[in-house]
N, CA, C and O atoms as CSV, one atom per row, in Angstrom:
chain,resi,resn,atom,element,x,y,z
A,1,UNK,N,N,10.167,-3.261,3.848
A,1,UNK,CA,C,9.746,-2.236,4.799
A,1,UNK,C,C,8.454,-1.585,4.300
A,1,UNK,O,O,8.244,-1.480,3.092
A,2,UNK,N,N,7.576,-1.139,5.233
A,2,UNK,CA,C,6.056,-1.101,5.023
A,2,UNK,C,C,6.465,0.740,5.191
A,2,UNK,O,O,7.098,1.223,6.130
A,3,UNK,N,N,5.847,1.575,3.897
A,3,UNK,CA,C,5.312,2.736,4.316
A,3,UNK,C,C,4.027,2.715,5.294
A,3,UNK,O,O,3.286,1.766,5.549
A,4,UNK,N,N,3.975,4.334,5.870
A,4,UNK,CA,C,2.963,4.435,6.656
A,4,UNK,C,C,1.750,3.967,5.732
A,4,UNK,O,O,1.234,2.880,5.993
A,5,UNK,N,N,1.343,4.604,4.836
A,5,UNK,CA,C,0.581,4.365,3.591
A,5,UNK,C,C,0.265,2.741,3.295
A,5,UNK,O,O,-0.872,2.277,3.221
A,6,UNK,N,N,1.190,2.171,3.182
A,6,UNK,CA,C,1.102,0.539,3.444
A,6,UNK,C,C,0.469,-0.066,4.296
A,6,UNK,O,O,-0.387,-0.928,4.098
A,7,UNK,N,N,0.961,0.466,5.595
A,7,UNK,CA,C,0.557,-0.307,7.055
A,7,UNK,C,C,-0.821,0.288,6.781
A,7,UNK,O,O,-1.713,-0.545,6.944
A,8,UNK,N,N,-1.293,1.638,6.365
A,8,UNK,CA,C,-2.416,2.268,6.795
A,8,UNK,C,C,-3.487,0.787,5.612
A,8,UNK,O,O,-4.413,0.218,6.191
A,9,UNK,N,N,-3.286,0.520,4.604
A,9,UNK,CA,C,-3.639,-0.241,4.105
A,9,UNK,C,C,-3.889,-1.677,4.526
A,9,UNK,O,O,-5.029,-2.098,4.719
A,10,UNK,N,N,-2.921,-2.336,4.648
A,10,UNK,CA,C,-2.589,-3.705,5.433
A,10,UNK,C,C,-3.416,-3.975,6.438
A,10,UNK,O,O,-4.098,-4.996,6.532
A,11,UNK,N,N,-3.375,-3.023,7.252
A,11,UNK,CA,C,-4.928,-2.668,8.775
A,11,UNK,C,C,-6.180,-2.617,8.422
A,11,UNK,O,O,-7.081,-3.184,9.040
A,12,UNK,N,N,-6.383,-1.700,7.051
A,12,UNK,CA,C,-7.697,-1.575,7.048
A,12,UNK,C,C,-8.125,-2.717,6.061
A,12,UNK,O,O,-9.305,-2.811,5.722
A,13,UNK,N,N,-6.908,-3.822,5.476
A,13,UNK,CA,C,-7.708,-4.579,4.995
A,13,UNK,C,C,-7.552,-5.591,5.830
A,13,UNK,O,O,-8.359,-6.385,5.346
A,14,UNK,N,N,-7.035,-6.183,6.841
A,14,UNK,CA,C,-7.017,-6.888,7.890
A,14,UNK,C,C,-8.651,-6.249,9.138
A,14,UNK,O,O,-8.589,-6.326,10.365
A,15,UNK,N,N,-9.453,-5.888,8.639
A,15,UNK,CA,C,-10.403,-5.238,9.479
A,15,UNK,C,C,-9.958,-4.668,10.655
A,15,UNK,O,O,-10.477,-5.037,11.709
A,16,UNK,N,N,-8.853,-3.605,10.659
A,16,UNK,CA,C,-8.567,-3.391,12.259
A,16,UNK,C,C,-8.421,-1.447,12.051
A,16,UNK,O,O,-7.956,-0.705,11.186
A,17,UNK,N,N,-8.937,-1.308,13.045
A,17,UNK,CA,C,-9.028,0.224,13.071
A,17,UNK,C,C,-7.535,1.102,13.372
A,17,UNK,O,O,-6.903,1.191,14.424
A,18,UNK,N,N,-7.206,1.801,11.787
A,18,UNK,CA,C,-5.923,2.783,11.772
A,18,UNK,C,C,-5.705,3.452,12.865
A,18,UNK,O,O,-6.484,4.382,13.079
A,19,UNK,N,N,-4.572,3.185,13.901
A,19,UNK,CA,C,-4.616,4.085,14.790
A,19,UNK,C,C,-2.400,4.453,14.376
A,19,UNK,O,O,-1.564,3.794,13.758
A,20,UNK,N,N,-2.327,6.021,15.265
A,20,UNK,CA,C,-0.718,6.224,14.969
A,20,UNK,C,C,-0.224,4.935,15.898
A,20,UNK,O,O,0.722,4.386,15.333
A,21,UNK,N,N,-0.446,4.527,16.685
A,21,UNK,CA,C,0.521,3.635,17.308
A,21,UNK,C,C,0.100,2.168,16.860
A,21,UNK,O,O,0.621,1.267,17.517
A,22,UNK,N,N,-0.787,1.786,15.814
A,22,UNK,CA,C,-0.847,0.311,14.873
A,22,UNK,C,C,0.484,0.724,14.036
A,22,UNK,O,O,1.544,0.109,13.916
A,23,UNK,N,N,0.127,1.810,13.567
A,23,UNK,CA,C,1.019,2.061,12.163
A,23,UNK,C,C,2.194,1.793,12.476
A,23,UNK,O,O,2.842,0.881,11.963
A,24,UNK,N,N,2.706,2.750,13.574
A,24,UNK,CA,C,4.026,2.552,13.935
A,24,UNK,C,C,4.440,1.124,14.501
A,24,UNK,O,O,5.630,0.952,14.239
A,25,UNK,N,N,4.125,0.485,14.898
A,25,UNK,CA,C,4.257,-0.824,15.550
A,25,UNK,C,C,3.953,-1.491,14.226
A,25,UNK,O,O,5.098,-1.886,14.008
A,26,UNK,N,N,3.295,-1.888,13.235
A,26,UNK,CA,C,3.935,-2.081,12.120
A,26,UNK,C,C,4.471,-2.320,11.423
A,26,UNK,O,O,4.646,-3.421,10.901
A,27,UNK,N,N,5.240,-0.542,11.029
A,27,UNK,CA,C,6.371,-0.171,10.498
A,27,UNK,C,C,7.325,-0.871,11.062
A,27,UNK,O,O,7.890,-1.796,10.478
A,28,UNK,N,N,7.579,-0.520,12.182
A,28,UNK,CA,C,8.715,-1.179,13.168
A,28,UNK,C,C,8.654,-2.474,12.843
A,28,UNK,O,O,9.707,-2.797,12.295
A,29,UNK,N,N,7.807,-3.472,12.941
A,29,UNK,CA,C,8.051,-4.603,12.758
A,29,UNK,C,C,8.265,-5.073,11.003
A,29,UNK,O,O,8.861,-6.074,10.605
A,30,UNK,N,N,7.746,-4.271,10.358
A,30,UNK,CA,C,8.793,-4.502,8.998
A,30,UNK,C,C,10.022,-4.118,8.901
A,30,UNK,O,O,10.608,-4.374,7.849
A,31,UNK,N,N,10.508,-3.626,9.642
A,31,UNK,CA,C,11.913,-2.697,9.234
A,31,UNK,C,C,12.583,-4.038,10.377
A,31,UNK,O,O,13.627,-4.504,9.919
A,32,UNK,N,N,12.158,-4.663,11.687
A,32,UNK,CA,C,12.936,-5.653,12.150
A,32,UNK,C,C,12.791,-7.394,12.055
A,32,UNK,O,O,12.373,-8.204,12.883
A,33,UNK,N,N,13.017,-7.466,11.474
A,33,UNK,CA,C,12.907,-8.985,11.697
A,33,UNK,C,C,13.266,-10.338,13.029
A,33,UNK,O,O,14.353,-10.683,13.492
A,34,UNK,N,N,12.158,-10.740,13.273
A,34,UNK,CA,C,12.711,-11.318,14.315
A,34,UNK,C,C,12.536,-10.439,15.634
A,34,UNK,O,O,13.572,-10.608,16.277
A,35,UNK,N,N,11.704,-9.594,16.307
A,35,UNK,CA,C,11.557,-8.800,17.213
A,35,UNK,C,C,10.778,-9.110,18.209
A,35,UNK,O,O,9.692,-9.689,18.185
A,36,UNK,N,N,11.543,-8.586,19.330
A,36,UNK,CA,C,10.719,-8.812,20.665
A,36,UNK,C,C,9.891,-7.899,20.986
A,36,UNK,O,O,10.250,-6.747,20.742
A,37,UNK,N,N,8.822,-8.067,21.492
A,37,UNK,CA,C,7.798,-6.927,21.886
A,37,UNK,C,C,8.877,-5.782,22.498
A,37,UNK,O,O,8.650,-4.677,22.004
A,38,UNK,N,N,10.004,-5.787,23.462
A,38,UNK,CA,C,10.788,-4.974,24.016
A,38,UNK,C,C,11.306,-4.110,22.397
A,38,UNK,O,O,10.933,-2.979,22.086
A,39,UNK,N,N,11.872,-4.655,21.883
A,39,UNK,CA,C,12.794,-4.061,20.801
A,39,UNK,C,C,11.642,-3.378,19.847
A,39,UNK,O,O,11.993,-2.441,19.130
A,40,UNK,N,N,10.192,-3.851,19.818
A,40,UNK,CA,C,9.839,-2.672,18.873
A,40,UNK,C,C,9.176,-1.263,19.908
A,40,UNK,O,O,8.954,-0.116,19.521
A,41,UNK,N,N,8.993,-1.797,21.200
A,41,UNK,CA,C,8.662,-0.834,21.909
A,41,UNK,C,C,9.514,0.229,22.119
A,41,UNK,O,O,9.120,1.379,22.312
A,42,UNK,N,N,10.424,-0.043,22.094
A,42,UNK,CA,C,11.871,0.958,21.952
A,42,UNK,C,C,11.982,1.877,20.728
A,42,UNK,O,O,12.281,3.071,20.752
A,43,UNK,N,N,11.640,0.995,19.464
A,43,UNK,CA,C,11.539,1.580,18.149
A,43,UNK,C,C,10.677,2.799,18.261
A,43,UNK,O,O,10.965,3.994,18.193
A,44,UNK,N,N,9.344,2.070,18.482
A,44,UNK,CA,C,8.055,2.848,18.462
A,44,UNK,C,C,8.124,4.351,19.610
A,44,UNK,O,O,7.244,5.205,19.723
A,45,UNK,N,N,9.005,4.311,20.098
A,45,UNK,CA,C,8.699,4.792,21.871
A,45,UNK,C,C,9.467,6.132,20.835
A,45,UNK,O,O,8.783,7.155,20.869
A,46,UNK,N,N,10.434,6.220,20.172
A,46,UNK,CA,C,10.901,7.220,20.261
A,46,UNK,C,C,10.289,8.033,18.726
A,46,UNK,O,O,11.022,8.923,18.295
A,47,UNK,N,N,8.891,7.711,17.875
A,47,UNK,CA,C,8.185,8.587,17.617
A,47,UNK,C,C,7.014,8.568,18.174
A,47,UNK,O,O,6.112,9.232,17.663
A,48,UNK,N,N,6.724,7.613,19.629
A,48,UNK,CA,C,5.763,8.045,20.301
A,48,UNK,C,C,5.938,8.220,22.186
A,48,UNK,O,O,5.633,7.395,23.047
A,49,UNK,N,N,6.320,9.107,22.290
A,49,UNK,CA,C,7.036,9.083,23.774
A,49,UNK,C,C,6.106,8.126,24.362
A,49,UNK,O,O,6.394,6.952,24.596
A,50,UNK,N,N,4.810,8.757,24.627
A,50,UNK,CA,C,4.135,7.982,25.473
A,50,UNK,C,C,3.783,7.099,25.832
A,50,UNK,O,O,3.323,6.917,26.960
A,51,UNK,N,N,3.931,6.117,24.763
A,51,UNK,CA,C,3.286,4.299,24.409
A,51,UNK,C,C,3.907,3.651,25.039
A,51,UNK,O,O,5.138,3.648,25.002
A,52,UNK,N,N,3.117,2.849,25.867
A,52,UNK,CA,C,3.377,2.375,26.937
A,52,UNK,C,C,3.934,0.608,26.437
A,52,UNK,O,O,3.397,0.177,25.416
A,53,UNK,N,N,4.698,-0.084,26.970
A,53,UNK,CA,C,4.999,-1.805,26.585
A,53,UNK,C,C,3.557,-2.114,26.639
A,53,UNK,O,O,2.889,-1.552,25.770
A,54,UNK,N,N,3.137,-2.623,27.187
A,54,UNK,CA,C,1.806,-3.042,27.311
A,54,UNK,C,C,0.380,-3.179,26.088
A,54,UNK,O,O,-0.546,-3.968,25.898
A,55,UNK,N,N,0.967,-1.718,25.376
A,55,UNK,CA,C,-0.168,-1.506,24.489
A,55,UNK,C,C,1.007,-1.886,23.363
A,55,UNK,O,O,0.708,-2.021,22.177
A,56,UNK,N,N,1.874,-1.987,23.674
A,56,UNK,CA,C,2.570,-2.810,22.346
A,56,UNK,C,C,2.122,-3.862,22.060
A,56,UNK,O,O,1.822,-4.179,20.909
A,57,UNK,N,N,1.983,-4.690,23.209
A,57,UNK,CA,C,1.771,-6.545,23.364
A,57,UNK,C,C,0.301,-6.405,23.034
A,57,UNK,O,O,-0.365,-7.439,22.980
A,58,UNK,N,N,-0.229,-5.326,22.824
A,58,UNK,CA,C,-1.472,-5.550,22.913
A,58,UNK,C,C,-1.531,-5.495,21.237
A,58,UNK,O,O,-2.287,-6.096,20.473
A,59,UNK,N,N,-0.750,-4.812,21.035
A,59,UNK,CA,C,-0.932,-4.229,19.050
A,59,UNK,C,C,-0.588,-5.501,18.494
A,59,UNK,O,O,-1.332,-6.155,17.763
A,60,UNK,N,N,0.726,-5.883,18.911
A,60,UNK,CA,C,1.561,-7.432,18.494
A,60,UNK,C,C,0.119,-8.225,18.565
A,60,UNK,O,O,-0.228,-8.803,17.536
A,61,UNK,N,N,-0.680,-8.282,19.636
A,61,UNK,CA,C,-1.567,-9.681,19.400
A,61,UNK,C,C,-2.514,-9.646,18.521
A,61,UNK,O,O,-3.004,-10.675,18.057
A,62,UNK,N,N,-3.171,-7.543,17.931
A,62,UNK,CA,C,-4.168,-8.242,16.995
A,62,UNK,C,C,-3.790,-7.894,15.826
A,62,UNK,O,O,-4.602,-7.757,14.912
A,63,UNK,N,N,-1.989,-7.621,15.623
A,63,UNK,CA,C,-1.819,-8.084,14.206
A,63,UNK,C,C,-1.465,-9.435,13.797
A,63,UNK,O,O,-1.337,-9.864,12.651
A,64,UNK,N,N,-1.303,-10.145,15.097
A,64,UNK,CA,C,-0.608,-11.457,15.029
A,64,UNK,C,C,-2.491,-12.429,14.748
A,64,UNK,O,O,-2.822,-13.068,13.749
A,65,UNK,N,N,-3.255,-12.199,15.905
A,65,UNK,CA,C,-4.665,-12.599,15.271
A,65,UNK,C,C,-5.393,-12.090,13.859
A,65,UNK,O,O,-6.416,-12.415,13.256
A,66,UNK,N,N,-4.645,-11.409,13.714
A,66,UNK,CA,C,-5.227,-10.689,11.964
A,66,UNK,C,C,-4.405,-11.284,11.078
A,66,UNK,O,O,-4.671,-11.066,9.896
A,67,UNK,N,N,-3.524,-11.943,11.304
A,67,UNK,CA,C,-2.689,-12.789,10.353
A,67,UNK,C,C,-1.709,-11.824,9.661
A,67,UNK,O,O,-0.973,-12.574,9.020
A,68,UNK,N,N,-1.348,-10.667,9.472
A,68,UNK,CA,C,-0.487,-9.454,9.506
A,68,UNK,C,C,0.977,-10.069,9.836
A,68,UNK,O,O,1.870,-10.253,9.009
A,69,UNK,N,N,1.044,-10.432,11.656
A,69,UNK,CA,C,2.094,-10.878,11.959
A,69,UNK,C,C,1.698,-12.324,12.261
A,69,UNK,O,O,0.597,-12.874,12.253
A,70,UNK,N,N,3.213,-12.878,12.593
A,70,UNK,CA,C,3.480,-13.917,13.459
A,70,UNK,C,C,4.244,-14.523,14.302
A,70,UNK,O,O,5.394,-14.373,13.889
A,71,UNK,N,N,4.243,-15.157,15.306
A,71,UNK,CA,C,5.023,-15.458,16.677
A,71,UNK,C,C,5.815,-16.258,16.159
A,71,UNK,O,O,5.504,-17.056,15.274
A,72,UNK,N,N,7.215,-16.098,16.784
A,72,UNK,CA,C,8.213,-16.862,16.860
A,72,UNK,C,C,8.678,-17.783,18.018
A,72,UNK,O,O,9.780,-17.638,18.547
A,73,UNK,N,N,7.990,-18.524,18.304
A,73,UNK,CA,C,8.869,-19.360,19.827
A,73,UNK,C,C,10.017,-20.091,19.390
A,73,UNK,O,O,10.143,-20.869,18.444
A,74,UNK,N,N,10.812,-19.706,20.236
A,74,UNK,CA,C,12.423,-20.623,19.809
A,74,UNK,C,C,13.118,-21.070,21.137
A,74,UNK,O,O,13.146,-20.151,21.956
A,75,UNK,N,N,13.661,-22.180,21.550
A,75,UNK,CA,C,13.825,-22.540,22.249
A,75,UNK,C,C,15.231,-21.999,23.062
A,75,UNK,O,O,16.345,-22.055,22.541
A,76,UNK,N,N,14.967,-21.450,24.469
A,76,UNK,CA,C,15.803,-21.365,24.870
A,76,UNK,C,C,15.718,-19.314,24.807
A,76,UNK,O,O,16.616,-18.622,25.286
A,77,UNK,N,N,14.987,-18.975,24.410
A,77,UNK,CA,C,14.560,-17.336,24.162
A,77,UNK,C,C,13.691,-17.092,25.216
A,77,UNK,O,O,12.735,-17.660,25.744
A,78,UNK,N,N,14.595,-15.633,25.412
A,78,UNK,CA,C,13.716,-15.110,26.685
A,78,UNK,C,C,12.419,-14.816,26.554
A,78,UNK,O,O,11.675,-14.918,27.529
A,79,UNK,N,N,12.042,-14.483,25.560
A,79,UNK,CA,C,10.822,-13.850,25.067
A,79,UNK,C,C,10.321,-14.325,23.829
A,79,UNK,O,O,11.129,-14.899,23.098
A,80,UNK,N,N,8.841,-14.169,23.347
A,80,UNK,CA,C,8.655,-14.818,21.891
A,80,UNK,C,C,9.381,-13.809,20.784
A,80,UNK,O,O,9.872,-12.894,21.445
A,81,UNK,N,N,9.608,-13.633,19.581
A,81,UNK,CA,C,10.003,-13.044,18.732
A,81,UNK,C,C,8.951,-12.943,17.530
A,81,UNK,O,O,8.288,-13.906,17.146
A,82,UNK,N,N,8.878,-11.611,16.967
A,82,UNK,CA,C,7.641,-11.494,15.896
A,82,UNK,C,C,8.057,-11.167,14.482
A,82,UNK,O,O,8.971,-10.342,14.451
A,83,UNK,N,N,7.711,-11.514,13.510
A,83,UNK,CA,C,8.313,-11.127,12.536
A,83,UNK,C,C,6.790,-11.020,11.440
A,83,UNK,O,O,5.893,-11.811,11.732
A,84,UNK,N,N,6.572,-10.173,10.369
A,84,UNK,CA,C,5.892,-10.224,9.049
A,84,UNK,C,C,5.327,-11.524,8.661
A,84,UNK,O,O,6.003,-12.413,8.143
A,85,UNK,N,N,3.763,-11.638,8.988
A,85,UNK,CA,C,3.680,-13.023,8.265
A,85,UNK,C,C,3.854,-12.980,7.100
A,85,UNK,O,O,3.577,-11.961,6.467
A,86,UNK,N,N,4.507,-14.399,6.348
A,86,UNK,CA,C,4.781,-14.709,5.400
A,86,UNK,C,C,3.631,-15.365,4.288
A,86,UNK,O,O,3.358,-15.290,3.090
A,87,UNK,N,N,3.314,-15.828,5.119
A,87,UNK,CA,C,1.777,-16.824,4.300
A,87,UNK,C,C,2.765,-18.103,3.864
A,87,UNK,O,O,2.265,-19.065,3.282
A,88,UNK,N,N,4.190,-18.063,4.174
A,88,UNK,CA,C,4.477,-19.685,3.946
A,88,UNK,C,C,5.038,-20.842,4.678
A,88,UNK,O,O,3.968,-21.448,4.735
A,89,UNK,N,N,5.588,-21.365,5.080
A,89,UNK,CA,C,6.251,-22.360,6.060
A,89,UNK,C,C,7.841,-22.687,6.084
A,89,UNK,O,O,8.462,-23.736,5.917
A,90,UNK,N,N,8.248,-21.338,6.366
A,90,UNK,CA,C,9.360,-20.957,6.357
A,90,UNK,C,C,10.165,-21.717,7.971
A,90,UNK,O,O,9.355,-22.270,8.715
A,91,UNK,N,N,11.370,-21.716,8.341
A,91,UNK,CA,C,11.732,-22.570,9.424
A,91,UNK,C,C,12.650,-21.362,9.618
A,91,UNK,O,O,12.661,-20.397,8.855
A,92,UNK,N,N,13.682,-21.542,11.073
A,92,UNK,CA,C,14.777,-20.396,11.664
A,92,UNK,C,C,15.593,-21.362,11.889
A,92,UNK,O,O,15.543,-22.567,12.136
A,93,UNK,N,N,16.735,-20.153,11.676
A,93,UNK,CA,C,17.910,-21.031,12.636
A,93,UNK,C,C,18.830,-19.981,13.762
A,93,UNK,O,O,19.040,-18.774,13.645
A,94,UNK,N,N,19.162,-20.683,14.586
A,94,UNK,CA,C,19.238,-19.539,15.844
A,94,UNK,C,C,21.030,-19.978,16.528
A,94,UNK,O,O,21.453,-21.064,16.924
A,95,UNK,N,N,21.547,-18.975,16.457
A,95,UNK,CA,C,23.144,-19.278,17.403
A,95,UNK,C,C,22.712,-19.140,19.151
A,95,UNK,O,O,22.312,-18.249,19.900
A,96,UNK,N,N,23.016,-20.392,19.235
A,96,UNK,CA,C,23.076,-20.545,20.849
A,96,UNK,C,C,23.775,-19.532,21.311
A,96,UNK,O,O,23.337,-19.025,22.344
A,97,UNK,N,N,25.112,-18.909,20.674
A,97,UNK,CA,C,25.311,-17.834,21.675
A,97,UNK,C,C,25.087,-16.523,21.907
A,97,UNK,O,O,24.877,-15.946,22.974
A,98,UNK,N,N,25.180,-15.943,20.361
A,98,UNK,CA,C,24.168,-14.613,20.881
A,98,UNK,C,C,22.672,-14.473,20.395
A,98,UNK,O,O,22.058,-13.406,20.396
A,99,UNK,N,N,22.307,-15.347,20.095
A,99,UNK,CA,C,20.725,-15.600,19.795
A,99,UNK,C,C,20.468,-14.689,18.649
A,99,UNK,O,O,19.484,-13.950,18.684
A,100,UNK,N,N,21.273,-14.687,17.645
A,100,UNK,CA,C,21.085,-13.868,16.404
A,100,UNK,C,C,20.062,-15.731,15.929
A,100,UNK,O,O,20.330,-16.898,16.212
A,101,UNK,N,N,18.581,-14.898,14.905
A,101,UNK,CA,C,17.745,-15.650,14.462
A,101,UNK,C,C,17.613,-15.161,12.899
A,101,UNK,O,O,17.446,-13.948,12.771
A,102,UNK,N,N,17.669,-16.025,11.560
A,102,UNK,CA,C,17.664,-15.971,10.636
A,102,UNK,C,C,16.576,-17.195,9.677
A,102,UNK,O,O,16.481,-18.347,10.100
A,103,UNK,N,N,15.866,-16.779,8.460
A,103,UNK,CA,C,14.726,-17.539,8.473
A,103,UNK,C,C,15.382,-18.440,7.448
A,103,UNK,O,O,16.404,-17.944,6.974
A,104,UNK,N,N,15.041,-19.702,6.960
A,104,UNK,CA,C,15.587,-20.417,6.104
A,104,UNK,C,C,14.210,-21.076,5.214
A,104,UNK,O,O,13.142,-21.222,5.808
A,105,UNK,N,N,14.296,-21.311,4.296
A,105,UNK,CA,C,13.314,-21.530,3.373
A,105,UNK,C,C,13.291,-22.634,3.429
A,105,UNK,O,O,14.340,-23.252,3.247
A,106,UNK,N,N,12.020,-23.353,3.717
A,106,UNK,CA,C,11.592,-24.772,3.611
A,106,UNK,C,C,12.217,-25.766,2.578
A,106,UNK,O,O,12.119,-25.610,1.361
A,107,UNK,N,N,12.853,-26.776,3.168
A,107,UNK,CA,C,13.820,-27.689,2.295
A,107,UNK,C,C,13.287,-28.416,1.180
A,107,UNK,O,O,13.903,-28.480,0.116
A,108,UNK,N,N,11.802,-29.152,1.424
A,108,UNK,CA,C,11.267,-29.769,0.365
A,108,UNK,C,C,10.186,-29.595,0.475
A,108,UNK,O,O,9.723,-29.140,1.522
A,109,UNK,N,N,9.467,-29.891,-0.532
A,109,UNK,CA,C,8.005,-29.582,-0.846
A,109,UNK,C,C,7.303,-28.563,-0.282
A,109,UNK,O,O,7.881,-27.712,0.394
A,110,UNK,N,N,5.911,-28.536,-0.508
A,110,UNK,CA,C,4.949,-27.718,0.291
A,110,UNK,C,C,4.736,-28.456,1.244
A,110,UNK,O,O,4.864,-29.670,1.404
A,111,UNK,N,N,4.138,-27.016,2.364
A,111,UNK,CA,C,3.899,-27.204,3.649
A,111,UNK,C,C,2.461,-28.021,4.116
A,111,UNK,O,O,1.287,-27.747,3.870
A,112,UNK,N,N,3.086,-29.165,4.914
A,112,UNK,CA,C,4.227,-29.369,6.044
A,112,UNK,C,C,5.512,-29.733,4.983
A,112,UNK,O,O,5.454,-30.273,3.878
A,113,UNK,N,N,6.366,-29.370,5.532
A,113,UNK,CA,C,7.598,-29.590,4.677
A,113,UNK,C,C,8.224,-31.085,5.030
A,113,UNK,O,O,8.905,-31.744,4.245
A,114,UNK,N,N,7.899,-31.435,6.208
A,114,UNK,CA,C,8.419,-32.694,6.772
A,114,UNK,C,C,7.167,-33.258,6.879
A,114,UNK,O,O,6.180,-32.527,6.964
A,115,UNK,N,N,7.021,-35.115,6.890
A,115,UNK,CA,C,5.987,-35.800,7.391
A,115,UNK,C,C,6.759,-36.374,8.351
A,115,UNK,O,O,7.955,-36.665,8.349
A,116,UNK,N,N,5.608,-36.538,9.459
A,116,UNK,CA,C,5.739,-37.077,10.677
A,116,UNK,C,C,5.883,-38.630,10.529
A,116,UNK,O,O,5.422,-39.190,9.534
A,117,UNK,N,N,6.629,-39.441,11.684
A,117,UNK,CA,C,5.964,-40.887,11.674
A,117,UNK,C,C,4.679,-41.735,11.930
A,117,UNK,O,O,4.250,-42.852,11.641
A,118,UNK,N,N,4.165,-40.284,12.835
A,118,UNK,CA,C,2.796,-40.834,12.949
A,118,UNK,C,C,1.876,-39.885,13.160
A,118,UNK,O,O,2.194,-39.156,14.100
A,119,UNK,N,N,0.672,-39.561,12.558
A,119,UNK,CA,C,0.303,-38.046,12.627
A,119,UNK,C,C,-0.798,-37.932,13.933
A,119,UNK,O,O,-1.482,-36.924,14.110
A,120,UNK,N,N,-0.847,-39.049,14.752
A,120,UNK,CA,C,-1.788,-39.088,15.597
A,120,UNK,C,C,-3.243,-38.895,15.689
A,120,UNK,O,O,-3.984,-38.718,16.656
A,121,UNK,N,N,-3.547,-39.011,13.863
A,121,UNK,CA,C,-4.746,-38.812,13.456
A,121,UNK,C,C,-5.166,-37.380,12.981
A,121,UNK,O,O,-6.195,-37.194,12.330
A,122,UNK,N,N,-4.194,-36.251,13.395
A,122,UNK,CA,C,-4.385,-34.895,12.991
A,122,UNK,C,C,-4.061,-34.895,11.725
A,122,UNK,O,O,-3.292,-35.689,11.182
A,123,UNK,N,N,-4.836,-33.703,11.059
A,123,UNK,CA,C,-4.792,-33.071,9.708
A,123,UNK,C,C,-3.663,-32.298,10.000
A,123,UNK,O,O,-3.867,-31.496,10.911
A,124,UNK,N,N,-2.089,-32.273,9.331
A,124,UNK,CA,C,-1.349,-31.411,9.385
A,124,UNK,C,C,-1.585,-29.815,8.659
A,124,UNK,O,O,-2.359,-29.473,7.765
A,125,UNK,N,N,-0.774,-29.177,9.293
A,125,UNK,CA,C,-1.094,-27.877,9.009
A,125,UNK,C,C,0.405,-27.210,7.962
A,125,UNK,O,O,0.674,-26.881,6.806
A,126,UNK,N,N,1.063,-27.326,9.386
A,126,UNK,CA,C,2.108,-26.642,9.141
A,126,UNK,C,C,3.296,-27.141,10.334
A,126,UNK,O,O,3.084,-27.345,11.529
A,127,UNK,N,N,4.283,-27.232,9.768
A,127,UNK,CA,C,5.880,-27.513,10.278
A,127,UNK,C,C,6.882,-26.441,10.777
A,127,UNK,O,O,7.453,-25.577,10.112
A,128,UNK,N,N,6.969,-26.720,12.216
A,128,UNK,CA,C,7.458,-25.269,12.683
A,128,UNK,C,C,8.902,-25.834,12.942
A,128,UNK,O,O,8.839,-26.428,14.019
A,129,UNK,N,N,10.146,-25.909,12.445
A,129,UNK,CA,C,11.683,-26.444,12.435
A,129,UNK,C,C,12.301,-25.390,13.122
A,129,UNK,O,O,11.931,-24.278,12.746
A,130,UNK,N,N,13.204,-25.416,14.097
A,130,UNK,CA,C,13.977,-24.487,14.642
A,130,UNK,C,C,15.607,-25.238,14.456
A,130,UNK,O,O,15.780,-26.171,15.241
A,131,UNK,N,N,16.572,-24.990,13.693
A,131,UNK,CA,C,18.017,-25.152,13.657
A,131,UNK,C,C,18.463,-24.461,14.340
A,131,UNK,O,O,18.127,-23.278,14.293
A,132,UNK,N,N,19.362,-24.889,15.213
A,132,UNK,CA,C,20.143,-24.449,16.387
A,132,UNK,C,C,21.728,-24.502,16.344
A,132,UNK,O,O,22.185,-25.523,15.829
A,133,UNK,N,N,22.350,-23.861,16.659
A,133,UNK,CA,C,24.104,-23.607,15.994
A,133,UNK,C,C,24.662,-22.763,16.417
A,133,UNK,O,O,24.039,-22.078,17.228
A,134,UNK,N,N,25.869,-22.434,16.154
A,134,UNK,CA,C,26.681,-21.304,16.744
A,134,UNK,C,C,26.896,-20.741,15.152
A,134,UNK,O,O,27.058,-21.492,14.191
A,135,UNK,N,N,26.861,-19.176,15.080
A,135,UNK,CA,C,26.943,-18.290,14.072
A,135,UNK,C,C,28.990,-18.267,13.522
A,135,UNK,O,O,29.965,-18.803,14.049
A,136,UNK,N,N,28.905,-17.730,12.766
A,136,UNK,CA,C,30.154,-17.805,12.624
A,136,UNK,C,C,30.907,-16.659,13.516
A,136,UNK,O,O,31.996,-16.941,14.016
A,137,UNK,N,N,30.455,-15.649,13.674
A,137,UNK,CA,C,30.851,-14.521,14.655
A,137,UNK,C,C,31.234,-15.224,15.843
A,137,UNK,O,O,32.338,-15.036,16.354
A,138,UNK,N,N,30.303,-16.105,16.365
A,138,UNK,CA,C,30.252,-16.443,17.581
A,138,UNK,C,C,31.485,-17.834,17.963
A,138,UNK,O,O,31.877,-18.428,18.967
A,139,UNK,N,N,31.673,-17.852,16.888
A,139,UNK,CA,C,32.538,-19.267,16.747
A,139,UNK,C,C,33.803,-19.149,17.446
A,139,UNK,O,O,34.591,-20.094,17.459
């Protein structure tokens, strides 16, 4: 979890101008893992009445272009999910039934963690794995 003091840091070394509703949006997204623009707007909303969804999605995109955060697409999710970039090539695994999402640490080597059969001539980057399952709760 990021103090204000942190985030205020993290921003200004990501070149992006300290504002109260970066910080808080943020914070919020260190303290949740795995979050939908809805769920930190909710967070954020209640030490900033006024902040609108909108300027959330807007905060989410230039910490997510500042490399700060990063998007989660998972299949079968209503919405993308954001979590703390990591800087590594970490994979999820997700219960089909209540869509609880948890990160799992890359199985072998450095990233790409998997090689392809055929790379279609691209320089790999990175390996995005989604495991799919029912949780034990849900069982």
């Amino acid at each position: 979890m990021l103090t204000a003091l942190d985030a205020t840091a993290r921003l200004r070394s990501a070149g992006l101008r300290v504002t109260t509703q970066r910080t808080a949006v943020l914070e919020a997204l260190s303290e949740t893992a795995h979050a939908a623009v809805d769920e930190l707007h909710e967070r954020v909303h209640t030490q900033i009445p006024g902040i609108a969804l909108q300027t959330v999605h807007g905060i989410v995109n230039d910490l997510t272009d500042a490399g700060i955060a990063q998007r989660v697409s998972l299949p079968g999710a209503s919405s993308a999910l954001y979590e703390m970039a990591r800087g590594d090539n970490h994979h999820h695994v997700q219960c089909i039934v209540c869509g609880r999402v948890e990160d799992v640490e890359c199985v072998v080597g450095a990233a790409p963690c998997l090689t392809p059969s055929h790379t279609h001539g691209m320089r790999l980057i990175e390996a995005a794995i989604t495991f799919r399952g029912v949780c034990a709760d849900c069982e």
